[in-house]
Each structure stands twice: as structure tokens, then as C-alpha cells.
Steps between C-alpha positions, in 0.01 A plus 500: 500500500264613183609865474243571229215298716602722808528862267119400359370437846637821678420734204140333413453492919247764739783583665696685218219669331384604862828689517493662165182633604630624831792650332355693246210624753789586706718681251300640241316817726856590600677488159182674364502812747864514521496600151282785596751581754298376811723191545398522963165498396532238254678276820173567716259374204734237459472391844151486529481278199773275703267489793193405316694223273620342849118439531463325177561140573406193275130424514117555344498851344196622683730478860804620358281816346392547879810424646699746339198720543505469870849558525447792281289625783776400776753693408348817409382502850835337621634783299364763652495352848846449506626873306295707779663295795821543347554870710497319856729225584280337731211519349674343208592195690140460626404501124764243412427246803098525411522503148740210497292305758163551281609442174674140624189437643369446113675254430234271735247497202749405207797544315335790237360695810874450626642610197244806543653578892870433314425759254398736802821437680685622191349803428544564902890444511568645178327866526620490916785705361351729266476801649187696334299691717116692481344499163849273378418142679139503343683603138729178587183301559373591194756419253533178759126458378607594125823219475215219693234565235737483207646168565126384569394617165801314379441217678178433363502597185791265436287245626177585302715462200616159613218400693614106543880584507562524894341180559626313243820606633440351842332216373811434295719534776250290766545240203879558544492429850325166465832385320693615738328273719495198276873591489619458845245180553710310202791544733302211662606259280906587507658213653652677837242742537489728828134414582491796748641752348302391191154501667555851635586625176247393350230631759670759447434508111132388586435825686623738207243294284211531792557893527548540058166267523290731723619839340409311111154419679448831647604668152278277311160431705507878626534651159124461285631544184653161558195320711270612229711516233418373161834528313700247448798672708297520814376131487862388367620681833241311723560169319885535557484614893200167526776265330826647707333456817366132423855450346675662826263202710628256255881607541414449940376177473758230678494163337790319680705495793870665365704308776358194405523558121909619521555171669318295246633671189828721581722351271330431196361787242124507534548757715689745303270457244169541737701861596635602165095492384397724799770745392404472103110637700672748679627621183185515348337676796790768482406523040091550613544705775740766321267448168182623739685799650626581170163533383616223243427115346744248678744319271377106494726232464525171525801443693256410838287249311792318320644521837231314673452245243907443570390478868192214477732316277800509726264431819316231325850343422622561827200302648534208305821438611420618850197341590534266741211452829707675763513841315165459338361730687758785451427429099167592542560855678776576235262427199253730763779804457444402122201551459474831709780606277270440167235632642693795605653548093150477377398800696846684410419447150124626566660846676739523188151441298292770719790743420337566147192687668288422192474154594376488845131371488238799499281301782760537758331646804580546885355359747184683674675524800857600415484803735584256777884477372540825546618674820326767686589822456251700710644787683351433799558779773446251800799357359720773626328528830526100561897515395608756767643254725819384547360189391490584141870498248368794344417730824862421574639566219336834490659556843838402381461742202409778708779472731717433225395834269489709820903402633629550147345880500628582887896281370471729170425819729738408722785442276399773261499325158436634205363243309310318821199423286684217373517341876140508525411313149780239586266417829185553337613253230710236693257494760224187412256324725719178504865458654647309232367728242665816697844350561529376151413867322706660806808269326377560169476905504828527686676300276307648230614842568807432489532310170285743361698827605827353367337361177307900479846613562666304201228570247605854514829421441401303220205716350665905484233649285136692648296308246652123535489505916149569469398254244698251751306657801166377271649179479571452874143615567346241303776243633356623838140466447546172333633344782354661784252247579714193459874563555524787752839481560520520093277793513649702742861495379360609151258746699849638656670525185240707335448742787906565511462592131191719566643704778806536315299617140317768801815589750801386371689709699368372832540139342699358766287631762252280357686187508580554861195573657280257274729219660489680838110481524440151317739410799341648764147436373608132479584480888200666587255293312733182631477600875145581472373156379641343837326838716126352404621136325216284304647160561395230248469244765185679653256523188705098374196289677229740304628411203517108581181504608359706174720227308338228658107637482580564137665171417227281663239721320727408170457179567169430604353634148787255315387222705125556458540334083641191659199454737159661417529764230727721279709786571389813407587821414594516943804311400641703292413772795614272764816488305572841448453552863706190620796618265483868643482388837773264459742775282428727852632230721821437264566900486424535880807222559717639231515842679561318837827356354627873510372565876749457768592153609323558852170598312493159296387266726420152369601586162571142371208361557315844360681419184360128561167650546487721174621244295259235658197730366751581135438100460141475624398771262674296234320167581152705465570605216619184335165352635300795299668435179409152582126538539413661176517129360567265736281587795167410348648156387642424854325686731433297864367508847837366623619873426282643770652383819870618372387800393279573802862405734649703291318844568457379824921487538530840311224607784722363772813707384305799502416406866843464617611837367243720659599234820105414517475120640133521503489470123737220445325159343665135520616393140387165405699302281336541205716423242517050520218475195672729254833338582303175483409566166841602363632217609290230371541676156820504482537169587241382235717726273841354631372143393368614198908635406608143617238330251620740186165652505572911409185668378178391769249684656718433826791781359180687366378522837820541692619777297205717561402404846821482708628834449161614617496319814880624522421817525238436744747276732742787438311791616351237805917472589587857479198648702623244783850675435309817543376432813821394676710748363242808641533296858855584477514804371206599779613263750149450543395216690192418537290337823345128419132530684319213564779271435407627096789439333720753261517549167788221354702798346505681838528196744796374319 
């Protein structure tokens, strides 16, 4: 491991300037007022601006201003709601189940006006103790109101000083991500390679890039002063995201079948070499992407382009001893992978280029309708009124919450803790829409409790002075905040740590009493929020076929604008949409299977051939996009009417899956057997090509031909193959079988 590479990316990253800016909006309006004496005041300012930063999630500047401004809003109301129930038991658990039930129901819009309903939940748990009264709970409010501005006006004045620093930061680390991918696919080419394991890794990779992708888009298109801009940072940040994303398609594309290729080659060293090039790329994703965040020019070298030079001579060797007619045709996909692999350092070199902001071409422009890659954020109130049915994940998961928040106030009553509070935030924070999701941060808060208290425990062991615990307490905060978002278990143990120390720096004489009931509640909340998810359960297995449908609608519409170059026209800017779109859907489906894996064993029904099915779409996705890098050159040159019929079976098969899963028969076509002329074709040129090898003849316009054409029609016969697959696997997973009327027969994937 690169210790330096891995210190540049965490300190240049979003996620560790996000938490210096939470901690000192945190810390400073206590440390400030304490020094006037007014150190409980100074907590209640300090809270506020914790409730407003919990608001302020990554994206364009103009919804995070009215994000945090909303929640702003919330909890000043919250606030107040929640101080003048405080005096009547009942009445308080009425506010608790409604409030809790309301604010979940947010989260049906998006994750910021989740964040917003989060933020309200805070303030609600944390003031349910405070015991002001009259004129005091709209004093609280107030400095609540006080702490929520300040970190606002904190918040965006560091970001009108740095205007393009939070988005180079996630474009940097959506760069990042796209190694990581190429990373786990050059696992592909180790000889004894898990294929399964491998593929859902790297869907798994291929979401984290789809989600960095969409909140870089959002960030960019959303914000004018980058649309319109005319500096050579805002069009050097457009030109970058353009070049990822076309990079990212690039880095999908399948060129060869891996079973086939370890059988042919295992053994020799052309594939060590083919991997140790992806890896020299991954590197130099890992230099631009920290370089970006960083603000920075990457470092060029020419390691990568000596090592590919090494890599055309060693293949080119490697062929000419080799070569022979019955692995002719594996030769050509392998030089296939070579080429994609130039092509692929040529537009590595061209990010490393685009880095230098002053160079990216002052005619770069969007397209007119680039407001059609971004999602809708409309706050619809029909919305709400259309999700309150069981039906919906998020209705349910407001239920859940409710139930949840209102049993960990009556257990808390009941038991007569002191510190209850601290049951209701474990709940309200272990508690997600998703079973997986709650049962690993259930695990992950116990466990980081517990770690935590022992480690908070230690430190002041270690630490004996006023002055050094707190500047460790700072350090734990921003330890907390850094990896809140993407190591909770990380998070919470440092989150632990730094809460022992603050209590202690407050009470130390109640210090143990602390320790005890902290673990007591995080306990207790943990069982509550754990039994609850099986009271009102959202079972993956109930929304799976949505999301294989939407996959399948989204993949044929992928394909159908590749396809259209190779038959009557170019692709246009659609494909690029169609891709976006296709790659979203298909990230959905992967995540929606990954979180099934955690479910019990009774609620994953047919999960082989799931996996079968998500990886079926993985590749089909890849052949499309091979085909598009294809038809920038070599449509025009080869495009053909014999295309039509396979492409037409082919929409017509991904039509026919669709069919089986909503268990329609009435929409299920024959498939023809469409695919004899391509094959046809293939064939005679490789034969021509065979005898050409026997005759000594190496450069004709046969290889010309064969080089450029077959993989084309490969991809074609592949997708034809794998929509067939398609098809029978939904049968089974369905065990749909449809009526023959009339004698018609089936489709050949489903009748065999």
C-alpha cells in the first residue's frame, strides 16, 4: 500500500474538509461563550449549528443553501414543539410518534430533503430532555436559531471563497472510483480468478462510480457559474467530468470471453503483462483524481506509455510465435483488448492534460439539452399523498421509525434512565429504509460503542492535562466527521471516544455514570430498532422484479440508439442519455441484490439465478458499449441491412423478458433465428483469412477487414446469446409459463 498516495487522497478529499467545517461550526460558539462564562448556552448554539450541518450534504450550492435553510426552519419549530410538550408525558409521546412518522416521510423526495427530516429528528431527541419551561423553550429556540445561522454563514462563505473546491473534490474522488473499478476488473486476467465473486465486486465498484457520477453531474449542470462559465476552471471542470464519463464507458466495454481466454493463455505471460498495464492506469487514475481534489496539476510520467510500448512489443512477439489457424480468432480479440487499452492511455494522458485548466479549449460548450441528465427534484406534494400506502419502502419506514422513537421513550420512562436520549438517537440512526442497511449499522454502533468507550476510557489515561484532552476531543471530532459517510463503524467508535472525553472535560465526577448508561441505551436502542425492522419488514424480494424490469426498458433503450449507427444513422447525443440511464438502472438492480445477500435465507428466493440475471445485464451493458466506441469510426464504413433483423430479435427478446416478469403471455413474440447471415459472414472470412495464413500472406485487406468487422458482429451475436439467456433465466426465476395459442410456437429461449 502507497501510504503517501492514501494520506494525499484522505486529506485533499470532501470528506475531511466537510468535517473540519463541521467541527469548527460545532466548537467554536461554545469555546467562544464559555469564555464569557455562558459555557450551557454556548452547548445550545452549538447544537443548533450541529443540526443544520447534518443538512449540509454534498451537492449544487443553491440546494445545499436551501437545505440547510429548511432545516433551519425545522427545528426551530421542532424546537419549540417538542420544549412545550415536554410538561405532559403523554402528550410527549404523541409528539414523538408524529414527529418521527412525518419527518421519515421526507425522505420520499430525496436524500437532501431526508437529510432536512434527519436534522429535525435531532433537534427533537436532543432538547426532549431539556427541561426549560414559559419564556425559556422559545430562548432555547433562539440560540437553536443563532448556532443554525452561524454554521450557514460559515458554510457559505467558505465556499464563496473556494467556489470550485467542493466539486473538484468529488470529481476527484468520482475519478478515484473509476480506478477502483478498473482495479477489480484486472483481477480478470489472474490465472485462477473467482469469476463470481469477481463480477459482484465489481458491480459493486460500478455502483459507487454511478452514484459519484450523478452527484458530479448534479454539482456541475445545476450550478451556472459552471454552465455559463467562461473561466478556464469551470470549462476545465466540464471537460474533465465529459472525458471521465466517456472514459468510465470505455473501462465497461467487454472485448473477450475470460473463460475462454484463461484456457487459451494461462500459462504463458501475456497475461500478466495485459494486467500489470491496467494497474499502471489505475495508478494514474488514483495521481489525477487526488491532483483534482487537491485543487492541483497531476504529476505526468511516462511509466504508462513506456509500459504499453513494452506491451505491443511483447504481444506482437507473442503472436508471431503463436499464430497458428485454430487460435486465430482468439489473436484478434486480444489485439481488440489492445487497442481498447491505447485508446484508453490516450484519454488518461488527455485527463492528466485537462488538469492544467489553462489548456482546455475555450469553445467547449454543453449540449442544449443537458438538463435531461439531471434528476428531478420537484417537491411535489402529491408525492406524499400517493406514498401513504403500505405499498411504498418509505411509508414503512416511517412506520417503523415511529414505533421505534415512541418504545424507546415509554422503555426509557419505564426504566428511569438518566441519559435515555441516547436510546432514542441509537433508533433514529440505526433505523434505515433497507434491512441490510439496519442490521449492518445495528452491528456497527454496538460494536462501535464499545470500542469507542474503552478507547475514550484509555485516552484519559493517557492524556491527564485540561488543555491536551480537548485538543484530542478536536481531533476525534474531525476523525468522526471524516468518516461518517463512508466507514460508520469507523465513525462511531471515534464519535464514542470523543463524547467520553467531553462528558468527562463537563462531569468528571459522574464519569462512570456516563460510560454505563451510554452503553446501556446504544444497547437497548439497538434491539429496538432490530425488532422493529421485522414488525413492518421491506423485503427486497418484493420491489427485485421493478428493478429488472427498469433494467431491461433501460438496456433495450441503450441499445437501440447504439444500434441505430450500424443501420440508418448516427448516435446522438440520446446515447450518451440512454447510457447514463442504462448504467443507473443497472447500478439499482446490482445494489437491490447486494442488500438481499444480507436478508434472511427464507426471503432470498431464487437467488442464484438473480445473481445470473444481474450479471447477464453487467455483460449486455458491456457489449453496448463496446459497439458505441465502435461506431464513431467503424459504423459508417460497415454499416448493413443484415443488422436489422438481429437487432429487431434482439429488442424483441429483451421485450419478451419483460413479459415473463410481469407474467403477461399476451405480449410474448416468437424469436426467429436471426443470427445465420452474420455468422455466415464470420465464417467465410475467416476462412478466406485462414488460407491466406497457410499461403504466408500477413498484411491483406482480408486481416484489414476481419479485424474491424468481426468484433462488431461479436458483439452483436453476443448480446443476441445473452438476451436468449435473459429470457430463460426470468422463466425460472418467475416460473412463468406461458400458453402456446393457435399452435404459435414459443420463444426458443423460453421453449427450451
Amino acid at each position: 500500500m502507497d501510504y503517501i498516495k492514501e494520506y494525499r487522497q484522505f486529506v485533499t478529499s470532501y470528506y475531511f474538509n466537510e468535517a473540519i467545517r463541521i467541527t469548527v461550526g460545532i466548537t467554536f460558539p461554545s469555546i467562544v461563550l464559555s469564555y464569557f462564562g455562558e459555557l450551557e448556552t454556548g452547548l445550545i448554539v452549538s447544537l443548533g449549528a450541529l443540526c443544520v450541518s447534518a443538512a449540509d450534504i454534498p451537492g449544487p450550492i443553491s440546494e445545499r443553501r436551501s437545505g440547510m435553510f429548511a432545516a433551519l426552519a425545522l427545528i426551530f419549530c421542532v424546537d419549540l414543539i417538542t420544549g412545550f410538550a415536554h410538561t405532559n408525558q403523554w402528550i410527549t409521546g404523541v409528539v414523538i410518534c408524529s414527529l418521527s412518522f412525518s419527518l421519515g416521510m421526507l425522505g420520499v423526495y430525496n436524500a437532501r430533503t431526508n437529510a432536512v427530516g434527519f436534522a429535525g429528528l435531532l433537534v427533537m431527541v436532543l432538547t426532549l430532555y431539556h427541561k426549560a419551561t414559559g419564556w425559556g423553550v422559545v430562548e432555547d429556540g433562539l440560540y437553536l436559531l443563532f448556532g443554525g445561522l452561524w454554521y450557514i454563514g460559515l458554510s457559505l462563505l467558505l465556499n464563496g471563497a473556494r467556489p470550485y473546491r467542493v466539486i473538484q473534490q468529488a470529481l476527484g474522488d468520482c475519478i478515484i472510483s473509476i480506478g477502483d473499478y478498473l482495479k477489480t476488473r484486472s483481477y480478470f486476467y489472474s490465472e485462477g480468478v473467482d469469476y463470481d465473486k469477481t463480477y459482484s465486486n465489481l458491480m459493486l465498484q460500478q455502483q459507487k462510480v454511478q452514484d459519484k457520477q450523478i452527484l458530479v453531474r448534479e454539482m456541475l449542470f445545476k450550478s451556472r457559474n459552471i454552465v455559463k462559465s467562461v473561466t478556464t476552471t469551470g470549462r476545465g471542470l466540464l471537460v474533465l467530468f465529459i472525458e471521465s464519463v466517456d472514459l468510465f464507458e470505455k473501462a465497461n466495454a467487454t472485448f473477450y470471453n475470460y473463460e475462454s481466454m484463461h484456457k487459451r493463455f494461462d500459462g504463458t505471460t501475456i497475461l500478466p503483462h495485459f494486467q500489470k498495464v491496467i494497474l499502471s492506469m489505475v495508478d494514474e487514475l488514483y495521481e489525477i483524481g487526488v491532483s483534482i481534489q487537491g485543487g492541483s496539476r497531476s504529476r505526468v510520467t511516462r511509466d504508462l506509455n513506456e509500459e504499453m510500448r513494452g506491451l505491443k512489443t511483447h504481444f506482437d512477439t507473442f503472436v508471431n510465435r503463436h499464430r497458428n489457424a485454430d487460435n486465430l480468432e482468439a489473436l484478434i480479440n486480444m489485439r481488440k483488448i489492445l487497442q481498447s487499452l491505447e485508446d484508453m492511455t490516450l484519454r488518461l494522458y488527455t485527463l492528466h492534460h485537462y488538469t492544467r485548466y489553462d489548456r482546455v479549449k475555450p469553445d467547449i460548450k454543453l449540449a442544449d439539452n443537458y438538463n435531461s441528465f439531471l434528476e428531478k427534484s420537484d417537491l411535489d406534494r402529491d408525492l406524499i399523498r400517493e406514498n401513504l400506502s403500505l405499498q411504498s419502502n418509505t411509508f414503512r419506514h416511517a412506520l417503523r421509525l415511529s414505533i421505534a422513537m415512541t418504545t424507546g421513550f415509554v422503555v426509557a420512562r419505564l426504566l428511569q434512565l438518566e441519559y435515555s436520549y441516547w436510546i432514542l438517537l441509537t433508533a433514529m440512526v440505526i433505523l434505515k429504509p433497507t434491512y441490510s442497511v439496519t442490521k449492518q449499522r445495528n452491528y456497527q454502533r454496538v460494536m462501535g460503542t464499545v470500542i469507542g468507550a474503552l478507547g475514550g476510557i484509555g485516552l484519559l489515561f493517557l492524556v491527564d492535562t485540561p488543555t491536551a484532552r480537548f485538543v484530542v476531543m478536536i481531533l476525534l471530532m474531525i476523525a468522526t466527521y471524516s468518516f461518517m459517510r463512508t466507514r460508520y463503524l469507523i465513525s462511531v467508535t471515534f464519535m464514542t471516544a470523543y463524547i467520553m472525553i467531553l462528558f468527562f472535560l463537563l462531569d468528571s465526577k459522574n464519569f462512570h455514570i456516563v460510560i454505563e448508561n451510554r452503553v446501556l441505551d446504544t444497547i437497548i436502542g439497538s434491539v429496538i430498532a432490530f425488532l422493529t425492522t421485522y414488525l413492518i419488514p421491506s423485503w427486497e424480494k418484493k420491489q427485485v422484479k421493478t428493478y429488472m424490469i427498469t433494467a431491461l426498458q433501460k438496456t433495450a433503450a441503450y441499445f437501440a440508439t447504439v444500434s441505430r449507427a450500424y443501420t440508418n444513422g448516427d448516435p446522438d447525443v440520446s446515447h450518451k442519455l440512454s447510457r447514463k440511464e442504462a448504467f443507473v438502472a443497472q447500478a439499482n438492480l446490482s445494489g437491490t441484490f447486494q442488500r438481499m445477500l444480507s436478508e434472511p435465507k427464507s426471503k432470498r428466493q431464487h437467488i442464484k439465478k438473480l445473481h445470473k440475471f444481474v450479471v447477464m445485464i453487467f455483460t449486455i451493458n458491456s457489449h453496448i458499449a463496446t459497439l458505441a466506441h465502435y461506431s464513431k469510426q467503424l459504423a459508417p464504413k460497415y454499416r448493413s441491412q443484415h443488422f436489422e433483423p438481429v437487432i429487431a430479435n434482439i429488442l424483441q427478446e429483451l421485450e419478451n423478458t419483460v413479459a415473463i416478469l410481469s407474467e403477461d403471455a399476451t405480449s410474448i413474440n416468437p424469436r426467429a433465428n436471426d443470427t445465420k447471415q452474420l455468422k455466415s459472414e464470420v465464417n467465410q472470412l475467416l476462412e478466406r483469412r485462414k488460407l491466406e495464413l497457410e499461403q504466408g500472406l500477413l498484411n491483406t485487406e482480408t486481416r484489414i477487414k476481419l479485424a474491424e468487422l468481426k468484433p462488431i458482429i461479436d458483439q452483436f451475436l453476443l448480446i443476441s446469446r445473452a438476451t436468449g439467456d435473459l429470457n430463460t433465466i426470468a422463466a425460472e426465476i418467475t416460473e412463468f409459463k406461458p400458453a402456446a395459442e393457435d399452435n404459435a410456437p414459443l420463444p426458443l429461449s423460453v421453449a427450451s
